[in-house]
C-alpha positions as CSV (number, residue, x, y, z in Angstrom):
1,X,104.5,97.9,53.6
2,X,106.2,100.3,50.8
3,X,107.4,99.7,47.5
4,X,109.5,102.1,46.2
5,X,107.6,105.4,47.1
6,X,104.1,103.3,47.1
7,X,102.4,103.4,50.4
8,X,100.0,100.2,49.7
9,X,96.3,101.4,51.2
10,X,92.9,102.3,49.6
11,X,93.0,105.8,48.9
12,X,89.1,106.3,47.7
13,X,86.6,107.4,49.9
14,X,86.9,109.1,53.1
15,X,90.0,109.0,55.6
16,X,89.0,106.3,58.0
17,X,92.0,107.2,60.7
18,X,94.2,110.1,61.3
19,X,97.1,109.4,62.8
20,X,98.3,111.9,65.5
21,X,102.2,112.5,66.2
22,X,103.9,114.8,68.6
23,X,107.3,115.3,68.2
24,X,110.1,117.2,70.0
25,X,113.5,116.7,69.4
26,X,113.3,113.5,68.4
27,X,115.9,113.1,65.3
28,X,117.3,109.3,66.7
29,X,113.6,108.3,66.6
30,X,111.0,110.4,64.5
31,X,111.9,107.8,60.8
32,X,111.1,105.0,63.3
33,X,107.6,106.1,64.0
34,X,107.1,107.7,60.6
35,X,108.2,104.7,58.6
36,X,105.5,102.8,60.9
37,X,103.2,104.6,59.9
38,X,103.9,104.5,56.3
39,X,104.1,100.2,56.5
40,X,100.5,100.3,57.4
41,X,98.5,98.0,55.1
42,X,94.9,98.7,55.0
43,X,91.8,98.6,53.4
44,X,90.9,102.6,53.9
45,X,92.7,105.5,53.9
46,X,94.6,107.1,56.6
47,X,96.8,110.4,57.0
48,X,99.2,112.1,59.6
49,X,99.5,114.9,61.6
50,X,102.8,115.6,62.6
51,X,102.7,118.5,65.5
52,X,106.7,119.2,66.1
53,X,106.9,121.4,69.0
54,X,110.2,123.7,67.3
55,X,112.5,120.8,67.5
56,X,116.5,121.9,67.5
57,X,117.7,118.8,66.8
58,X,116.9,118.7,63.2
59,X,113.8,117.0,63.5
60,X,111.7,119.5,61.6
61,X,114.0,118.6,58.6
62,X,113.1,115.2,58.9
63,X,109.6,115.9,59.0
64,X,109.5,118.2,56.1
65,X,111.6,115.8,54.1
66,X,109.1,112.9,54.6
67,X,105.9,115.7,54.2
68,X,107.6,116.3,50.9
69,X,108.1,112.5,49.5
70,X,104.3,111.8,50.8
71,X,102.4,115.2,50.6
72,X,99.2,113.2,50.3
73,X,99.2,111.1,53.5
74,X,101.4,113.1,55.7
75,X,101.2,116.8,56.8
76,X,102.9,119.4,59.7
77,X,102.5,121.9,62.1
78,X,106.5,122.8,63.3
79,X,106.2,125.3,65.9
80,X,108.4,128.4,65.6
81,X,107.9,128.4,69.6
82,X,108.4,125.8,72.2
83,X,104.9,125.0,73.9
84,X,105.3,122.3,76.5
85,X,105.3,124.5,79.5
86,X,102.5,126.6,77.8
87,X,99.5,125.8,80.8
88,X,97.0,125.9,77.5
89,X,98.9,122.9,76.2
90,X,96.1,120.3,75.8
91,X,93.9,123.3,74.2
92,X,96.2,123.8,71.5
93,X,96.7,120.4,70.5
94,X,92.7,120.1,70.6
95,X,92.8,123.0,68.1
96,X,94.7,121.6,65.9
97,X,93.4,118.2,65.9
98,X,89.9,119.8,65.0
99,X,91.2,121.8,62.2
100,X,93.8,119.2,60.6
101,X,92.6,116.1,61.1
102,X,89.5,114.4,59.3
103,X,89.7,110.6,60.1
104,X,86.6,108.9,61.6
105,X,88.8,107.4,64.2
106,X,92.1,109.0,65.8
107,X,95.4,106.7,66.6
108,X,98.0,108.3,68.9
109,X,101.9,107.8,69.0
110,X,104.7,110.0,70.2
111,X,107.5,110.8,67.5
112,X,109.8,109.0,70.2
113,X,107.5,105.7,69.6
114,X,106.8,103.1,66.7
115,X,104.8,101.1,65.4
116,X,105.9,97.3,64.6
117,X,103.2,95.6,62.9
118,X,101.6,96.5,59.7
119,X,98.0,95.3,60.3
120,X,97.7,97.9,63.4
121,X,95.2,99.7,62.8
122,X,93.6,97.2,59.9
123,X,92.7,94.9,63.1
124,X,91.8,97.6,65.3
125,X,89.6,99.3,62.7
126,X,87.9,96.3,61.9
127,X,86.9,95.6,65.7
128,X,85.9,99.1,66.1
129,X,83.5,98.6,63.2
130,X,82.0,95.7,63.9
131,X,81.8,96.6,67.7
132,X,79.9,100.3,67.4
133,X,79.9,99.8,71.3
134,X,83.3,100.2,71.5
135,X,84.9,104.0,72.0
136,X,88.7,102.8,72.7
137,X,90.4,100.2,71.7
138,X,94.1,99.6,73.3
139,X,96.5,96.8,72.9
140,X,100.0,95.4,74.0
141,X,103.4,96.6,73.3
142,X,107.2,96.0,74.2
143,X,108.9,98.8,76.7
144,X,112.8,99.5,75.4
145,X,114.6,101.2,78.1
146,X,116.6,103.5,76.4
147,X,119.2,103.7,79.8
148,X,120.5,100.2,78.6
149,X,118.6,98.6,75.6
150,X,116.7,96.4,77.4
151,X,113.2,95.5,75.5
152,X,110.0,93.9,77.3
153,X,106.4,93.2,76.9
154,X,104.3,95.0,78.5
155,X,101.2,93.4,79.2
156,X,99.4,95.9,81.1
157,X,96.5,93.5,81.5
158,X,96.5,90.1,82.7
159,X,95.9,87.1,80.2
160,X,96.5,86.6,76.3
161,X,93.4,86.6,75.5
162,X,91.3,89.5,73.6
163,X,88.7,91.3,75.7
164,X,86.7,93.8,76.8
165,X,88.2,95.8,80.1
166,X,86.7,96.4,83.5
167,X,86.8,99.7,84.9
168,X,88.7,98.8,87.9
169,X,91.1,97.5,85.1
170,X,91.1,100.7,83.2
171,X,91.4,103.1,86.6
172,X,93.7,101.3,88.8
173,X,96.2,100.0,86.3
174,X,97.4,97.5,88.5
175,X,100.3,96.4,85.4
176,X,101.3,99.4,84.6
177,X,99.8,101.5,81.7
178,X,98.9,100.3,77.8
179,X,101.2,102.1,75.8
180,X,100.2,105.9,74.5
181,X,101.1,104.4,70.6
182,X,98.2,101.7,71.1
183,X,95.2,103.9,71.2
184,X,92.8,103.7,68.2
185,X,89.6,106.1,69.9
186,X,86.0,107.4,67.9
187,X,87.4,111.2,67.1
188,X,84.1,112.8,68.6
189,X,86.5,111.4,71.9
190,X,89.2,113.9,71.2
191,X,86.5,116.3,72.4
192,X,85.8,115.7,76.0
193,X,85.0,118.2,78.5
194,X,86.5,121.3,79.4
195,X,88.1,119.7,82.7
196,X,89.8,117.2,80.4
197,X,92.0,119.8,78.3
198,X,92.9,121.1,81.6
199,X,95.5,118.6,81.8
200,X,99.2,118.1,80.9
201,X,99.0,114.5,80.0
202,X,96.2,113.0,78.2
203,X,96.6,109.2,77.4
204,X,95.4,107.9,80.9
205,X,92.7,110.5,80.8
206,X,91.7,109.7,77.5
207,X,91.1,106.4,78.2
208,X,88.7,107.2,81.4
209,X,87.0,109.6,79.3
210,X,86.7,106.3,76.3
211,X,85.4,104.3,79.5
212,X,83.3,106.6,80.5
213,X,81.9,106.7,77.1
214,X,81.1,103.1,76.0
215,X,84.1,99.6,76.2
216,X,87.2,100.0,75.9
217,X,88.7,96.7,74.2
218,X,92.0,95.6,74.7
219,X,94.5,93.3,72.3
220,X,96.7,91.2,73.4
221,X,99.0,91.2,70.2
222,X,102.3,93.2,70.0
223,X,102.0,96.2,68.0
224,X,104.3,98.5,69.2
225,X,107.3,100.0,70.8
226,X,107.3,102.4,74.1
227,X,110.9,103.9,74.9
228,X,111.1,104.2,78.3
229,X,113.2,107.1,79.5
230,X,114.0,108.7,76.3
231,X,115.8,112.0,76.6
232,X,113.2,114.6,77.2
233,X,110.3,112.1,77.4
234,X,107.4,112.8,80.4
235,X,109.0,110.1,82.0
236,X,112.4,111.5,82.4
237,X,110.8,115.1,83.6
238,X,108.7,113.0,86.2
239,X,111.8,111.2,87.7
240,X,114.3,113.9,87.4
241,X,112.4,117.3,88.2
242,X,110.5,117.1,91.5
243,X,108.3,120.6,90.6
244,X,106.9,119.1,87.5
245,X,106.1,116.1,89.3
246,X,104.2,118.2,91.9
247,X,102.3,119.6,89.8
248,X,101.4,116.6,87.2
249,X,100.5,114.6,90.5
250,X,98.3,117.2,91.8
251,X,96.6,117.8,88.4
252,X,95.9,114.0,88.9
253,X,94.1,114.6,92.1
254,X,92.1,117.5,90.3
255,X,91.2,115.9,87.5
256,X,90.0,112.6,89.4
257,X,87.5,114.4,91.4
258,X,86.0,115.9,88.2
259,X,86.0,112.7,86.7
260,X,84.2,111.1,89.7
261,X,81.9,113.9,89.7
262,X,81.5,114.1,85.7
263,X,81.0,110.3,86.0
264,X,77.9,110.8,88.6
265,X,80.4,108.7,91.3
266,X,79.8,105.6,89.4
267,X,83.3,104.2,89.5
268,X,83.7,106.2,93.4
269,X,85.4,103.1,94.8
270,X,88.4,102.8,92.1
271,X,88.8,106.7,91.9
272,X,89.2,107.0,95.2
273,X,92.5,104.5,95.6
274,X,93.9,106.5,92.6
275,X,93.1,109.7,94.3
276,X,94.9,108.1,97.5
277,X,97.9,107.2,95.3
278,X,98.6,110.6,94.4
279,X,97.8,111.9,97.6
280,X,100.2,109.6,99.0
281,X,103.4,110.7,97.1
282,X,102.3,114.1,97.1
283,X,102.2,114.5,101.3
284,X,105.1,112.4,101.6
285,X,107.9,113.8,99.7
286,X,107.0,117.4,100.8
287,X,109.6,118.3,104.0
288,X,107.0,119.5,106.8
289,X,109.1,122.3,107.7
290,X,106.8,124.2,104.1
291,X,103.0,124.0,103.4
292,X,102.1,122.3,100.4
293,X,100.7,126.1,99.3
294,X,104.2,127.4,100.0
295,X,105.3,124.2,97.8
296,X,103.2,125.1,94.9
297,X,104.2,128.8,94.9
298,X,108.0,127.6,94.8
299,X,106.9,125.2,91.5
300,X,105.1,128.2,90.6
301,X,108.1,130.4,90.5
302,X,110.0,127.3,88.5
303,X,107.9,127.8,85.4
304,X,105.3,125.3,86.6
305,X,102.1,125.5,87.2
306,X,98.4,123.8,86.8
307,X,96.4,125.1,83.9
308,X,93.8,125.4,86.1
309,X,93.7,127.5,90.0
310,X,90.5,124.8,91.0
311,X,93.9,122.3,91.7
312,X,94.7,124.6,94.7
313,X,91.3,124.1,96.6
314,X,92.1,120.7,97.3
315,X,95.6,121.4,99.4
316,X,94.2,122.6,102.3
317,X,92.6,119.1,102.1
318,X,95.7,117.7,101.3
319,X,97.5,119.1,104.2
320,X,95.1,118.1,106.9
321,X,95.9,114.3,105.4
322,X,99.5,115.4,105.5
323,X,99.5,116.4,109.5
324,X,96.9,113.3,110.3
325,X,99.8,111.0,108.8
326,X,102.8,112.9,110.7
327,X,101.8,114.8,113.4
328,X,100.7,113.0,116.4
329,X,99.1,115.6,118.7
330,X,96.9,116.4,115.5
331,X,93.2,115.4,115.7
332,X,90.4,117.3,112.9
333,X,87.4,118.7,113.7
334,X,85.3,115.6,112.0
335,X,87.4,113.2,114.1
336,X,86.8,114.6,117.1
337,X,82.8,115.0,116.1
338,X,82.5,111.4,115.7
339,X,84.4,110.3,118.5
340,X,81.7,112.3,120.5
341,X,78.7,110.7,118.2
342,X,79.4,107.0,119.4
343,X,79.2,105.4,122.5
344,X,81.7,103.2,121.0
345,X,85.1,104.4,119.2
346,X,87.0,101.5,118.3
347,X,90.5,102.0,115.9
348,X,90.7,99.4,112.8
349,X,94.3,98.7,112.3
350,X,97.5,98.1,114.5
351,X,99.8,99.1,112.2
352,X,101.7,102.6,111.5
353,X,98.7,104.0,110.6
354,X,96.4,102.7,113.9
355,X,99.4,103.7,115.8
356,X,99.3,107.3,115.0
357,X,95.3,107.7,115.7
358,X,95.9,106.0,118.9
359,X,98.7,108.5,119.9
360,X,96.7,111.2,118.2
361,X,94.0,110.1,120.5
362,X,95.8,109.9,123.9
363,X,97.2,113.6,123.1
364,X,93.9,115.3,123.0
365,X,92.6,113.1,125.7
366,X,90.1,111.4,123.6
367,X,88.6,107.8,124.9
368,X,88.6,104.7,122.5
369,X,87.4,101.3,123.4
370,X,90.2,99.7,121.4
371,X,91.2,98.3,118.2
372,X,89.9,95.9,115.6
373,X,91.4,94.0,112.7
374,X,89.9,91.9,109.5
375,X,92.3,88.7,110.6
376,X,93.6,88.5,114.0
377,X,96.6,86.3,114.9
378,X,96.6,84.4,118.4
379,X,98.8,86.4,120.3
380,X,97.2,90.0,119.4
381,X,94.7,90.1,122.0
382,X,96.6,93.5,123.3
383,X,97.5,96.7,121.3
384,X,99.0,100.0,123.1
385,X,96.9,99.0,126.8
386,X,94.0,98.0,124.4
387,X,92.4,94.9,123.5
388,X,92.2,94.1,119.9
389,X,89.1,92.0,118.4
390,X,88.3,90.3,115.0
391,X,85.7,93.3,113.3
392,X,83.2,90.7,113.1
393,X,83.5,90.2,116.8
394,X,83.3,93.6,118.1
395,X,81.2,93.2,121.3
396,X,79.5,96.4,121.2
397,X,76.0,97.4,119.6
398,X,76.5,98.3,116.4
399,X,74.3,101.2,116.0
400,X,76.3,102.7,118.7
401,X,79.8,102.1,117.4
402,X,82.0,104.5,114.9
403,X,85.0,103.0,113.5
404,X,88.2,105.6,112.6
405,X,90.0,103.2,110.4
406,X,93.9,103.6,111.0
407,X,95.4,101.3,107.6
408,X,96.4,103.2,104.7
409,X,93.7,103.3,102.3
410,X,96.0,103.0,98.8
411,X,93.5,100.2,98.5
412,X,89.9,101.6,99.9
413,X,88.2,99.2,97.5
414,X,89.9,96.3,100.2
415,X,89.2,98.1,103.2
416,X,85.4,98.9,102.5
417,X,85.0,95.0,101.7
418,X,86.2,93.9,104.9
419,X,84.0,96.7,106.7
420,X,80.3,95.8,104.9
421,X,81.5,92.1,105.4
422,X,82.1,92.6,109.2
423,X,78.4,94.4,109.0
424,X,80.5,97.6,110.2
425,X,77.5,100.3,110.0
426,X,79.9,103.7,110.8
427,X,83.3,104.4,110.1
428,X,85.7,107.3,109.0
429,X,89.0,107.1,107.4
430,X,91.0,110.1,108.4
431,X,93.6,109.8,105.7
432,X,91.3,110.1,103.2
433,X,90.4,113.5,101.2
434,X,86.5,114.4,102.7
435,X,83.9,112.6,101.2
436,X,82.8,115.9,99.4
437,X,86.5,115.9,97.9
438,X,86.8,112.7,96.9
């Protein structure tokens, strides 16, 4: 809260929180999130960095007009230079959140977001304290679509009550995401390694590297306000410019297998069904008629591109998924190894997915005993010629039985549980990236 030109915190002893804000062209917004800031009531002191990435809008004049009414609390950096398509993006904003900021703990939110409750980061600040365990602590917000005003709460995470999150709940996001303007992290977490500053966007990210680092605590109070679709905003790039989204997807995949291997594999099962998401939208809205290498050299061309040239060594992965989910006279070199290890090859799934592996099969002349599922209906005792069997009713030994699972595995974590449950011993899933990628 303010009182005249009063900004009503402690402001002895040592910053406790800088707050980080980046800004571009955000004139309708930027007094929104600044006089958010400015309302906070709390017992320590706190500043801001405002990084404004050469705003044309008059944004910058904003910004300099509040740095000059609260030169103690709030300082700048206006670029003279547009950076967002600079590949070294992350880097520099690491740079400067080294140099300018001092807080014990960092709190993120965009110039296009807001805070709406005074005690924000009072409350988090105070769990954070008390709970040294703790490296990230998120909590709920309301979404405004800025296409037609309409305002929501979030609740990324289900229940009202305070609590420590799961890493499944922090990986697979099954609500959608906390918002970017909830984040209250320790600063040594603006750090990270190198493969982290590799990417474009880092809230989600940041929060795997805050789980991978000690609990990450989630409130259930409204503090906040996420515009959706704002003009400009990541959002609108992802939805309206299909080489940005390329790229930001396939820096997803990249970044998820460093993570898994940073992480020695210990959340494997989650990172792989987020791995599988990407890979999913990535092989599907390509036209098969261009590689996804020829793909990324036309986003190339465009301006866009992946900070980092490791991304490109998993496409030739990618592309073998690609042709084992389209083209049915395809068969890989590892399918056909293991349909020569078993005495057994039996195809879990009768859906799209089981249908293409049995046609892929009968093109290259390859034998399978037939198919299995986790619940089998009355009347599916026969699929394509085959008979079809409950997996825990396979009537074969096990030891000498490989299982080439034909479902889609967006949800792995489901798949595996049905397989170890059914006492399933060998099995491959095609349409996943190699075991070495992944």
């Amino acid at each position: 809260m303010k009182k005249g030109n009063e900004v009503l915190m402690n402001t002895d002893g040592d910053i406790m929180v800088s707050i980080w804000c980046s800004t571009y062209n955000h004139a309708r917004y930027i007094k929104d999130a600044l006089d958010g800031f400015l309302a906070q009531m709390t017992t320590f002191r706190y500043e801001v960095f405002i990084h404004d990435d050469a705003s044309t809008d008059g944004t910058s004049e904003i910004v300099r007009n509040y740095m000059n009414k609260y030169p103690q609390i709030i300082r700048a950096v206006i670029e003279k230079e547009n950076i967002w398509e600079n590949p070294k993006r992350s880097e520099i904003h690491l740079n400067y959140e080294k140099k300018y900021t001092k807080g014990k703990y960092i709190a993120f939110c965009d110039g296009d977001d807001y805070w709406i409750d005074c005690y924000k980061l009072q409350m988090q600040v105070n769990y954070m304290e008390s709970h040294p365990e703790c490296s990230l602590c998120l909590h709920n917000g309301l979404w405004l679509d800025c296409r037609n005003g309409s305002m929501w709460a979030g609740n990324p995470y289900s229940g009202l009550d305070d609590r420590d999150l799961s890493p499944e709940e922090v990986i697979m996001l099954y609500r959608g995401h906390p918002p970017t303007a909830s984040m209250l992290l320790k600063r040594e977490l603006i750090e990270g390694p190198e493969f982290f500053h590799k990417m474009y966007e880092l809230d989600w990210p940041m929060q795997l590297y805050g789980l991978a680092k000690g609990s990450v605590h989630y409130m259930s109070r409204i503090m906040s306000v996420y515009r959706w679709y704002s003009e400009g905003s990541c959002t609108q790039k992802l939805v309206m410019n299909k080489e940005y989204l390329f790229v930001f997807e396939l820096g997803m995949v990249w970044f998820l297998i460093q993570y898994n291997e940073y992480t020695n594999y210990k959340y494997h099962i989650w990172i792989t069904d987020r791995i599988q998401t990407y890979v999913s939208s990535l092989i599907h809205r390509i036209d098969m008629s261009m590689s996804l290498k020829e793909y990324y050299s036309l986003c190339e061309k465009q301006g866009y591109h992946f900070p980092s040239q490791d991304c490109t060594k998993c496409l030739d992965e990618m592309e073998r998924v690609r042709k084992q989910t389209f083209d049915m006279t395809f068969c890989s070199e590892t399918v056909k190894k293991i349909t020569k290890k078993y005495a057994h090859i039996i195809i879990m799934g009768t859906g799209r997915y089981g249908t293409i592996i049995g046609k892929q099969f009968e093109s290259n002349g390859i034998e399978f005993s037939g198919f299995a599922v986790s619940e089998k209906n009355e009347n599916t005792n026969c699929f394509m010629g085959k008979p079809v069997w409950r997996l825990s009713e396979i009537p074969f030994d096990r030891h000498n039985t490989g299982i080439v699972v034909g479902i889609n595995p967006l949800r792995w974590d489901d798949i595996l549980y049905s397989l170890k449950s059914a006492g399933i011993e060998h099995y491959y899933c095609p349409f996943l990236l190699e075991e070495e990628m992944a």
